[in-house]
N, C-alpha and C positions, 0 to 999 in steps of 0.2 A: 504494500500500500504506500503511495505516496506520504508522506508525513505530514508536510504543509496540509493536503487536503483532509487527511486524519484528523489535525489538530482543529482545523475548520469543524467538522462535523464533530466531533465529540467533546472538544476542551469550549468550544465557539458557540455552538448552536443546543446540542441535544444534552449537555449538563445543565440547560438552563431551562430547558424544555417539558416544564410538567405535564402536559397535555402529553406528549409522545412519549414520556414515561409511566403515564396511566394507560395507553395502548400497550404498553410493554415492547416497544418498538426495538430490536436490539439490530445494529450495524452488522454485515457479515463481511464488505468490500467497499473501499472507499479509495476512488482514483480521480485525477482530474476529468468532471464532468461524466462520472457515471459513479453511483451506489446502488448498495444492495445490502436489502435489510429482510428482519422476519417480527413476524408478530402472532401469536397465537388467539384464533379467534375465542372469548370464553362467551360464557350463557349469558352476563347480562348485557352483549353486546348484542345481543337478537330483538328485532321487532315483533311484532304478533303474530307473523306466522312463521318463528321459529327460526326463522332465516337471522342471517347478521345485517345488518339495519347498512343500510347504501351510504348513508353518513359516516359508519367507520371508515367502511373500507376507504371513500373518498379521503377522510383525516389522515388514515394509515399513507395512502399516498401522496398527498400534498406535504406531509414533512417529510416524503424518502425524495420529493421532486424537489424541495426548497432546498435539503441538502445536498444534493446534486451542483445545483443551478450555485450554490453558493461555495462549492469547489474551486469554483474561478478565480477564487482571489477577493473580491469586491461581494457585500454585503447583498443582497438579492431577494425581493418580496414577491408574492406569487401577484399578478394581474388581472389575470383570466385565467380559466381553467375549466375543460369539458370532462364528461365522464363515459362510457358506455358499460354499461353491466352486462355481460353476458353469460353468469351461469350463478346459482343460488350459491350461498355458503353456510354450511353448517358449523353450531360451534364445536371447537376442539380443534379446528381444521391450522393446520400452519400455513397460516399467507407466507408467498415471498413478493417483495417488490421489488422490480430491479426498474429505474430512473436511468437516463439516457440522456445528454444536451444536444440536442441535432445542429444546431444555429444560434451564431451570435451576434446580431446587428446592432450597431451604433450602443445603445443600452437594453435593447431587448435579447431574452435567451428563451429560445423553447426549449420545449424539456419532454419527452414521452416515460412513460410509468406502463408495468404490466405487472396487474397483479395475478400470480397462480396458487393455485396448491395441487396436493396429489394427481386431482380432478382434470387439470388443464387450469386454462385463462381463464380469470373470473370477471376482470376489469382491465378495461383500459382506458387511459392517460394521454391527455397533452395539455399543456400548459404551457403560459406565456410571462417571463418573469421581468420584473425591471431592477435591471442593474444601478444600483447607485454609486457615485463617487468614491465613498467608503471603503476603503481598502483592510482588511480583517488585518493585515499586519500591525498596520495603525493602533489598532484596540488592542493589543497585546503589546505593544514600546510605549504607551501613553499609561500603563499599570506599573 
């Protein structure tokens, strides 16, 4: 793993990241502009009909795409963000997401996300991030 980009996602982003530690979101790969993480779906993340509610999965992928998108060096918020569900998920099941940066214009970065488990594809991902000025180095020599 790159270190710069390790220290992005884990000392930078996801030590500070309650939400994605209530998913239980853990790191498996982290390189410039691509991660890959796991999460384990449990029971109270299901909706009424037993399934895992379309808002996890979405949450689970939007911090494996912000950490991606924020490998680059410079601090990065999601902007937009689509979703397609293509297959139910049961709890117990172990998501994986692996995050992608396809393109980087001017301050924008897309970013693709697939979430699988056992099953195959359950979700899939693109988003559009805006890069800021903010350089993550910065925040670590200013401490």
């Amino acid at each position: 793993m790159d270190d710069q980009c390790r220290k992005i996602v884990l000392e930078g982003m996801l030590s500070q990241d309650t939400f994605s530690k209530y998913l239980g979101i853990e790191i498996d790969s982290v390189n410039m502009g691509e991660v890959k993480a796991f999460c384990r779906a449990r029971s109270e993340m299901c909706n009424g009909f037993g399934i895992i509610h379309g808002g996890i999965l979405f949450s689970f992928a939007d911090s494996v795409m912000a950490f991606c998108a924020n490998t680059l060096g410079y601090l990065a918020v999601t902007k937009t963000s689509t979703i397609k569900f293509l297959k139910p998920t049961k709890p117990e099941a172990m998501l994986v997401a692996t995050a992608k940066c396809h393109y980087v214009d001017q301050k924008m970065i897309t970013v693709t996300c697939q979430i699988q488990h056992r099953d195959g594809i359950v979700a899939e991902l693109e988003a559009q991030f805006k890069q800021t000025d903010q350089l993550w180095s910065s925040l670590w020599s200013a401490s």
